[in-house]
C-alpha positions in Angstrom: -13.5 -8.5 12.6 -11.4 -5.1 11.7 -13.0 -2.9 9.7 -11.8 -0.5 7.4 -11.2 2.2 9.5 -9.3 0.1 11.6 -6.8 -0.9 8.7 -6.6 2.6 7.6 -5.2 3.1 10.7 -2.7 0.5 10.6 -1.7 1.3 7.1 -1.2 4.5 8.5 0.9 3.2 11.3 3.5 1.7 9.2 4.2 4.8 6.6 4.4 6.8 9.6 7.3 4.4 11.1 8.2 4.5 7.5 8.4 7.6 6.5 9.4 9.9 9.5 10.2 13.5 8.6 13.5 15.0 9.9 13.3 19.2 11.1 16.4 20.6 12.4 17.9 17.0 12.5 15.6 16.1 14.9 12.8 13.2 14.1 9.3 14.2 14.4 6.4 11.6 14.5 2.9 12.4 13.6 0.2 11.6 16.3 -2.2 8.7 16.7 -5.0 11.9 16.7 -2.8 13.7 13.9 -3.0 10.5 12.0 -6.7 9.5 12.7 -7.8 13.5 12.0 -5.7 13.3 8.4 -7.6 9.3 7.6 -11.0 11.2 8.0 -10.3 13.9 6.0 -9.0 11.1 3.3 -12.3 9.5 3.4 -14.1 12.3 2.0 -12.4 12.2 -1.2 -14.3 11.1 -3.9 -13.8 7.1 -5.2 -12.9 8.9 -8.7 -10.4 11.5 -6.9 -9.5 7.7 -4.7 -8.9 5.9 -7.8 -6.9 8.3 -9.8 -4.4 8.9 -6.8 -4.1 4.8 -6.3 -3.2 4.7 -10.2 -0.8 7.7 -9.7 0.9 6.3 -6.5 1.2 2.5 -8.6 2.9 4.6 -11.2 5.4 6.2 -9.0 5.9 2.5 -7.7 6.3 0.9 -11.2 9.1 3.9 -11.8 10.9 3.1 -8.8 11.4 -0.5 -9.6 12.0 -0.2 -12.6 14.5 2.2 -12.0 16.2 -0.4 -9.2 16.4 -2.8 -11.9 17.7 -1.2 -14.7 19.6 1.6 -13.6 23.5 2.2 -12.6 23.9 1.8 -9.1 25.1 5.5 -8.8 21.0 5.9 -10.5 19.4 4.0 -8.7 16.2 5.1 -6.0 17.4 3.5 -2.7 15.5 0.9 -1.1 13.4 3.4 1.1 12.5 5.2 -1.9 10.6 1.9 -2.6 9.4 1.7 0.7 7.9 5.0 0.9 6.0 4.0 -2.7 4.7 0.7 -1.3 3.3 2.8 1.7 1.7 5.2 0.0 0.2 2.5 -2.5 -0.8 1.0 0.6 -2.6 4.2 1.7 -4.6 4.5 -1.5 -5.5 1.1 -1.9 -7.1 1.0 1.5 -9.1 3.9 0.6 -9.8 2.2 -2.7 -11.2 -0.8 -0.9 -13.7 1.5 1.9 -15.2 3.7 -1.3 -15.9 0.2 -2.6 -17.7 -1.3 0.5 -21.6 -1.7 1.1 -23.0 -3.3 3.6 -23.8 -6.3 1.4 -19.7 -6.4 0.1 -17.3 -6.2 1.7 -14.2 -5.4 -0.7 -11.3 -6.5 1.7 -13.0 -9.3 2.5 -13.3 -9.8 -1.5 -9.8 -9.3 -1.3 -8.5 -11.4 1.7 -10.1 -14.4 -0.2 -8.4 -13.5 -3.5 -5.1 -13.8 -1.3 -5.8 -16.7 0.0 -6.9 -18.4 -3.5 -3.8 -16.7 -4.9 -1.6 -18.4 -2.6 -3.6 -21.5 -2.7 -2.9 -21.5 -6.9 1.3 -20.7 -6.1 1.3 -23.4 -3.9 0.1 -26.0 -7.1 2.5 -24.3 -9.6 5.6 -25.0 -6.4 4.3 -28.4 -6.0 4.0 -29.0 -10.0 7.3 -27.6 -10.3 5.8 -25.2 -13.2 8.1 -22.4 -13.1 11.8 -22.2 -13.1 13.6 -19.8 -10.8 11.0 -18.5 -8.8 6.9 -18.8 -8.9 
């Protein structure tokens, strides 16, 4: 089984293919030990300091949709815009979840299952037919 540390490290994998910095037109990457020596200092934040970047990072998120949405296409955030909230959602959720581990819960765990139940409850609302245009 992975544990959190391992996902963090994942997570971090895909912003960095994500969101790749360009100096002097030329792309650089960060390191696997860049990356891994960044995760541990993001550990030691506090869950409070955790929680109120996660909520920050969903409200940048919820702005960027929006303004896909609703906006003139000359306004609106391009696509990678919402990519690079999603990753960095992704970041602070995963560092949500490890400040909210023990050793008796494991909170992705908790939330692997809710997934799975989730799609589990879709599946009946498809198969009932209890949404039109999408579920």
């Amino acid at each position: 089984m992975k544990t959190l540390t391992d996902e963090l490290i994942e997570v971090a994998d895909v912003v960095i293919d994500l969101a790749k910095q360009e100096t002097k037109g030329e792309e650089q990457d960060l390191s696997y030990e860049q990356a891994e020596e960044i995760l541990k200092e993001l550990k030691k934040n506090t869950p409070e300091f955790t929680t109120l970047k996660l909520i920050e990072e969903l409200a940048e998120l919820q702005e960027k949709l929006i303004k896909f949405h609703l906006k003139a296409p000359s306004h609106k955030p391009k696509l990678e815009e919402i990519l690079d909230e999603i990753g960095d959602v992704g970041i602070r959720a995963t560092l949500f979840l490890e400040h909210h581990s023990t050793e008796d819960f494991d909170a992705q765990e908790y939330v692997d299952d809710r997934v799975e139940k989730k799609m589990k409850k879709l599946y009946g609302y498809y198969k009932e037919g209890k949404y039109k245009g999408g579920l």
